[in-house]
N, C-alpha and C positions, 0 to 999 in steps of 0.2 A: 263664501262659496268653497276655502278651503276648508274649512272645519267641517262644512257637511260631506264633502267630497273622503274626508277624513274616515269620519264618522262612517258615513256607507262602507266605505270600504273594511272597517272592524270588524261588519258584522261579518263579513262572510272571509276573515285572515285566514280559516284553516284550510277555507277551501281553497284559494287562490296561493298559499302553502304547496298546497299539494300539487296544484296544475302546475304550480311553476318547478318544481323537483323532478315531475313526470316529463316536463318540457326537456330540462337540463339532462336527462340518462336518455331521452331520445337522442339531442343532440350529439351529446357522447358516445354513442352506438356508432351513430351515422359518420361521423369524423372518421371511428376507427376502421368502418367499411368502407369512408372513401377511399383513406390512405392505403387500406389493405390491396383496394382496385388496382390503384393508379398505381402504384411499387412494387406489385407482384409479393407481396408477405406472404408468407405461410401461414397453415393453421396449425398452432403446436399441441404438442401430446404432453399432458400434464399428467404425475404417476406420483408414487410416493419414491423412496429414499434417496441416495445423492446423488443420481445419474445426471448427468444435463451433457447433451448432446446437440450441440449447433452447428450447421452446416451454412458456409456463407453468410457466418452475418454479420451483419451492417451497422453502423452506427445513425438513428433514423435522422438526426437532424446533417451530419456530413456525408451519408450517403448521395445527398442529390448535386455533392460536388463532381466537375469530372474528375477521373482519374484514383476516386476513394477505392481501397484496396480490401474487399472481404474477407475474413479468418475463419477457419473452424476451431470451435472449442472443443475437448473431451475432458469429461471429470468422469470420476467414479469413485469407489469406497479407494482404487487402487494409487487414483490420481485427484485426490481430494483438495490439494494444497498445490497450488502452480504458485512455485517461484518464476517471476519473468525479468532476464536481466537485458540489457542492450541502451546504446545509449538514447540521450538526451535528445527530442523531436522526431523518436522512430517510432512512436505510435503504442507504449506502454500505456499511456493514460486513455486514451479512447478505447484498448481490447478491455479494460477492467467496467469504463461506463458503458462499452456495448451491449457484456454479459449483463450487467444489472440491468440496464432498459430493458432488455430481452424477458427479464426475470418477471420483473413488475407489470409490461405490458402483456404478457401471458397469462399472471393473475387478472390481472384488470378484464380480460375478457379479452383482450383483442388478437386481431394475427400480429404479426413479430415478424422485424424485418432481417430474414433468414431464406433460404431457399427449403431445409428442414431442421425440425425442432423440437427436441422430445427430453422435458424438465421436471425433476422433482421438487415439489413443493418448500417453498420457502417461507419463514413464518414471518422474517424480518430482512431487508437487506442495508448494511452498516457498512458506511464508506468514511474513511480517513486522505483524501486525496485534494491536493494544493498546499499550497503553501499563504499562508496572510497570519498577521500579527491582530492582537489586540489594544491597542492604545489605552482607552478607557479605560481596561483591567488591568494594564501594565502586565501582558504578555506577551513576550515575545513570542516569534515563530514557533521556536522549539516547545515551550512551554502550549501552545495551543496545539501542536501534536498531542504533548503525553497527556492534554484536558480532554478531547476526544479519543484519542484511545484509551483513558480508562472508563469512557463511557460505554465503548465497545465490549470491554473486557467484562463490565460486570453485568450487561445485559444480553449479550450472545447466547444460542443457545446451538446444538447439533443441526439443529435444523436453518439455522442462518446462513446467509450468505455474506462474507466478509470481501471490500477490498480496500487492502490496502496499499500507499501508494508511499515508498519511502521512507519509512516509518524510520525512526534514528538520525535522519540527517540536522545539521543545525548548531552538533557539539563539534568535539573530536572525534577522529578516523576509529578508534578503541572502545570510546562508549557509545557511538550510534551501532556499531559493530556487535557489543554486548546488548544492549538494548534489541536490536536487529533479530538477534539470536533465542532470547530470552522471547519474544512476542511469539516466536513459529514452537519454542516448545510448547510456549501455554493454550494457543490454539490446537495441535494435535494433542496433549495430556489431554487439559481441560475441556476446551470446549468440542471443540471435533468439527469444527464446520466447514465446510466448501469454502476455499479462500484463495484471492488471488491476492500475491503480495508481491509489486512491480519495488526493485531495489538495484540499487550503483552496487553494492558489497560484494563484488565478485566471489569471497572468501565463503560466500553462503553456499554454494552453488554445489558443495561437495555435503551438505549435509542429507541430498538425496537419497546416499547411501548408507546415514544415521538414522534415517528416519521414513520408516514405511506409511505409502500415500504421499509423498512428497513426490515434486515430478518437476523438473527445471524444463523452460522456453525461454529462447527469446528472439525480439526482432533483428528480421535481420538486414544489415548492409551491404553496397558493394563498393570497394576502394578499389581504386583505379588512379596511378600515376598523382598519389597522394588527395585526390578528389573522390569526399564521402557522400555517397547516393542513398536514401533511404529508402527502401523498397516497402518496409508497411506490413511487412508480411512475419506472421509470428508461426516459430518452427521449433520443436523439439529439441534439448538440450541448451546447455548454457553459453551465454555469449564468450568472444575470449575475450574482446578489447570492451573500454567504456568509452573508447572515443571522444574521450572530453576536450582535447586538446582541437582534435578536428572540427568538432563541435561550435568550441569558440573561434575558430580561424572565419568558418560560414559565417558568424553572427558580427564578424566584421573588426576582428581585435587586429591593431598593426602587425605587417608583418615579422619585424623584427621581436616581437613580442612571443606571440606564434611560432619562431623557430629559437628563442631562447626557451620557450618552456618545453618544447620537444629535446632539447637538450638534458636540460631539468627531469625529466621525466625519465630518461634513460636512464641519469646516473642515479635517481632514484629506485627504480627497479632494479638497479643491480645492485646499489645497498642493502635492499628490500630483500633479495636473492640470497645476499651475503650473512644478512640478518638471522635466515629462516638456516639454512646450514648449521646454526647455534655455536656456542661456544665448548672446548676443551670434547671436542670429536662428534656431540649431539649432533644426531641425522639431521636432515632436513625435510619440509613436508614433501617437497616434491621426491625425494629418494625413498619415502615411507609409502608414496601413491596416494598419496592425499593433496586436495587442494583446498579442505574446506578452512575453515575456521579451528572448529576441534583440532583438524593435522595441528595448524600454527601452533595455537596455545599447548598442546599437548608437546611438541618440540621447545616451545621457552620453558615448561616443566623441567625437560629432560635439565636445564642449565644447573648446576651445582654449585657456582661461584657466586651468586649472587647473595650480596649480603642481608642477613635479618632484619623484619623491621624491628624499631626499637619500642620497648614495653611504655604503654598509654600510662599521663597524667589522670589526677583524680577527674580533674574538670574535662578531658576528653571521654574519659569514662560516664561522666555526669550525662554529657553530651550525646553517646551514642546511645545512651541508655531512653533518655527522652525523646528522640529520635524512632526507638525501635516499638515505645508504647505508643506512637503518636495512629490514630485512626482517618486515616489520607483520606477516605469517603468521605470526613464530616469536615474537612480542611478545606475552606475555600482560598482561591488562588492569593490573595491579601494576605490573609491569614498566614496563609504560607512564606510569603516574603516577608513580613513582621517577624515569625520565628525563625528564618533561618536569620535577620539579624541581631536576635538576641544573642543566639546560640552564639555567634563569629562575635560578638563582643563579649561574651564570658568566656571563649578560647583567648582573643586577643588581652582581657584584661588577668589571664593568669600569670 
């Protein structure tokens, strides 16, 4: 009985193909006109180039929380690149998936949960956001950062939409900073795409003024008698604090812990302070009106004392040389940890 039940049904697979395909984009219609109903969506205005204009909107799956807190977005050719800074569970990571849902479900056909909505077309949308290792590939966190963003990097196009979510964190404070910095030039040079790049690096926040289309947000808070509120709501210009210390106090660290690291924290900022002043009269960023990154680095330039490095062994020379032909496309992540431990035991066995 099954084999002829089988059989029957062979003959006629393309038609019953079809019905069932025809079934499935009914279906799918129908969902999106429920959901449109019941949630009040908009119908968005789709156009060509980088405008994308959101009014109220929403994140579709945590909007039916109480108390979710709506944003407006604005891009343009002027404000193509939102850096968004503020800290840790104010709501960076849901404004960067709301814009993409928004994106995709506008393509898709459907209304968009927004009050209004009016989007240029996107050919691709490309997210770097969370944080998880790879065990089986022997990758770490960081390491699964730079394996999806260079898959961002080599297939973006002007017409993409980028978000990215922290990009650098995972080393030191200098090279997620460099890396940090290097990702927003090669997006505006190279690629040119609408990007939302949510980042701790407060030192970014002055390259606004390095770089046109760049446009700093962030969410914001309210403190109050040392108690941090998060309001949810994202606003123009750059955060001042990252609130990390308050951050962890909510999440429940002792409190003698919590008021040693506030301690910590000060007299770090004011070495930090002491730092950027430079040495033998060099300004400092903030006496130049700079707060970004370039001020920094460009005031340790100014320093004249610091001594030369010393001229490369053959074998380090060997080293950087093999390094600079190597073609990182065709380098799979093994790959890559097998030669860098070559390389560290022809440096060590010089």
């Amino acid at each position: 009985m099954f084999c002829s039940l089988r059989d029957g049904v062979r003959q006629h697979a393309n038609k019953l193909a079809q019905i069932a395909s025809k079934v499935a984009a009914i279906d799918v219609l129908q969902c999106f006109a429920s959901t449109a109903r019941q949630r009040s969506w908009a119908k968005p205005v789709l156009g060509e180039g980088r405008k994308m204009m959101l009014s109220q909107a929403r994140h579709p799956v945590l909007e039916v929380q109480q108390g979710f807190v709506p944003n407006d977005v604005v891009m343009d050719d002027k404000r193509r690149f939102l850096l968004i800074t503020g800290p840790n569970m104010g709501g960076k990571s849901t404004y960067l998936r709301t814009v993409a849902l928004v994106s995709i479900l506008a393509q898709a056909g459907s209304f968009v949960q927004a009050e209004k909505a009016r989007l240029g077309l996107i050919d691709r949308s490309f997210t770097r956001v969370g944080a998880s290792d790879d065990l089986r590939r022997r990758s770490s966190t960081f390491m699964m950062q730079k394996i999806q963003g260079a898959h961002i990097f080599r297939r973006a196009s002007s017409k993409s939409l980028l978000l990215l979510d922290e990009i650098g964190r995972g080393t030191s404070t200098f090279d997620g900073l460099s890396i940090a910095w290097a990702v927003t030039e090669d997006v505006f040079n190279r690629i040119g795409a609408r990007s939302l790049f949510a980042a701790h690096y407060h030192l970014l926040v002055g390259l606004d003024s390095e770089v046109d289309g760049l446009a700093n947000v962030h969410v914001q808070v309210a403190q109050s008698d040392g108690t941090l509120r998060f309001l949810h709501t994202v606003a123009d210009g750059p955060c001042d604090e990252s609130y990390g210390v308050q951050v962890a106090a909510l999440a429940g660290l002792p409190r003698n812990v919590v008021e040693r690291a506030t301690d910590l924290l000060a007299f770090l900022e004011q070495q930090a302070q002491g730092a950027k002043a430079g040495r033998d009269g060099a300004p400092s960023t903030r006496e130049q009106g700079q707060s970004s990154l370039l001020g920094y680095f460009a005031a340790a330039a100014m320093q004249t004392n610091e001594p030369k490095a010393p001229s490369m062994t053959d074998a380090q020379e060997a080293v950087l040389s093999k390094l600079a032909a190597l073609n990182l496309d065709e380098l799979s992540p093994r790959d890559a940890f097998s030669l860098i431990e070559q390389l560290q035991n022809r440096l060590e066995g010089e």
